[in-house]
C-alpha positions as CSV (number, residue, x, y, z in Angstrom):
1,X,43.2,40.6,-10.6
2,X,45.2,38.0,-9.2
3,X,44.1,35.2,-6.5
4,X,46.3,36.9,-3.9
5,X,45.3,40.6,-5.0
6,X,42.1,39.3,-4.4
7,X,42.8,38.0,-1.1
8,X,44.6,41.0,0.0
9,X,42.0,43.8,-1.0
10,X,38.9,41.5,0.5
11,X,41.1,41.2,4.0
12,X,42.1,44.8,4.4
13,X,38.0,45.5,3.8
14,X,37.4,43.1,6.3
15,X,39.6,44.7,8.8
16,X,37.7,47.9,8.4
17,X,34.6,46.6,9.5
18,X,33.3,47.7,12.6
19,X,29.4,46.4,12.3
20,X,29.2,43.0,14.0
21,X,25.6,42.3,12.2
22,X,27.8,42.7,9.1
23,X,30.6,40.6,10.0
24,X,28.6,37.6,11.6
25,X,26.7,37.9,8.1
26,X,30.3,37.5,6.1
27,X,31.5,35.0,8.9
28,X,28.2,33.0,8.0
29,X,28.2,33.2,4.1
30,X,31.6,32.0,4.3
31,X,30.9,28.7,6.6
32,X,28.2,28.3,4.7
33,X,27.4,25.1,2.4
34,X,25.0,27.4,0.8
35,X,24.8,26.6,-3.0
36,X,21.9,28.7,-3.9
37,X,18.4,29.3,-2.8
38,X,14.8,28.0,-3.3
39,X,12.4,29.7,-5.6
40,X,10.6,31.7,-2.4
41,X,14.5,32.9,-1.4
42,X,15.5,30.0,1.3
43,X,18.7,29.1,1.4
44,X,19.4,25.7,-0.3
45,X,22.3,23.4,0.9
46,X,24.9,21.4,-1.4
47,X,23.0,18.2,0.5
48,X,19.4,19.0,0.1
49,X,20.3,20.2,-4.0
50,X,21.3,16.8,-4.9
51,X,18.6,15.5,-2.7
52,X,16.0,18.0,-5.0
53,X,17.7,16.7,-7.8
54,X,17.6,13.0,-7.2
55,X,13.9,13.6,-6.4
56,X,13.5,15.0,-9.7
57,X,15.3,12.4,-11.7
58,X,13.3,9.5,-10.3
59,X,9.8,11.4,-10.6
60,X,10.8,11.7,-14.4
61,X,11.9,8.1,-14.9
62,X,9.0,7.0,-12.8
63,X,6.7,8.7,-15.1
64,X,5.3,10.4,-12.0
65,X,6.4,13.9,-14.0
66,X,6.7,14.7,-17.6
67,X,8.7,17.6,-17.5
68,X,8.8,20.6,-19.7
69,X,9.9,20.9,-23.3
70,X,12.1,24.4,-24.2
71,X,8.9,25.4,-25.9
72,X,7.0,24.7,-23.0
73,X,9.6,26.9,-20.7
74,X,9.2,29.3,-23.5
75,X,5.7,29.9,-23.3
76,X,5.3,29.6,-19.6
77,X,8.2,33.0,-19.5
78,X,6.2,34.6,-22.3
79,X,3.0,34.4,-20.3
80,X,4.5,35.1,-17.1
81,X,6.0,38.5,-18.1
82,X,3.5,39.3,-20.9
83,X,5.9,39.0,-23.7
84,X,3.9,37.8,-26.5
């Protein structure tokens, strides 16, 4: 599907919307600087994920964090969801 088919078919759904709950929701996600969301489900901002980032970066090269090998992230999913 094209760019502009896509346009189309997402406007003329739009325009059939009657809820206004449901179209504040759609005005909102599509203001939003919403880049993805926390671990417990917040909402997480383009801004405060490089912040998160950054954070993470200096703990590692501080030595304040050691980080996880693959193995390690491995073993913690394993155990988490009782796949061994």
């Amino acid at each position: 599907m094209s760019t502009e088919t896509l346009q189309i078919n997402l406007a003329q759904k739009i325009f059939s919307i009657w809820d206004e709950k449901l179209l504040q929701k759609i005005n909102n996600l599509i203001n939003s600087d919403i880049v993805g969301y926390t671990t417990d489900g917040k909402p997480l901002t383009a801004e405060q994920y490089r912040k998160e980032i950054d954070l993470a970066i200096e703990e590692l090269e501080s030595g304040k964090d050691k980080g996880l090998t693959t193995d390690e992230v491995r073993k913690n999913i394993m155990n988490a969801f009782n796949l061994e």
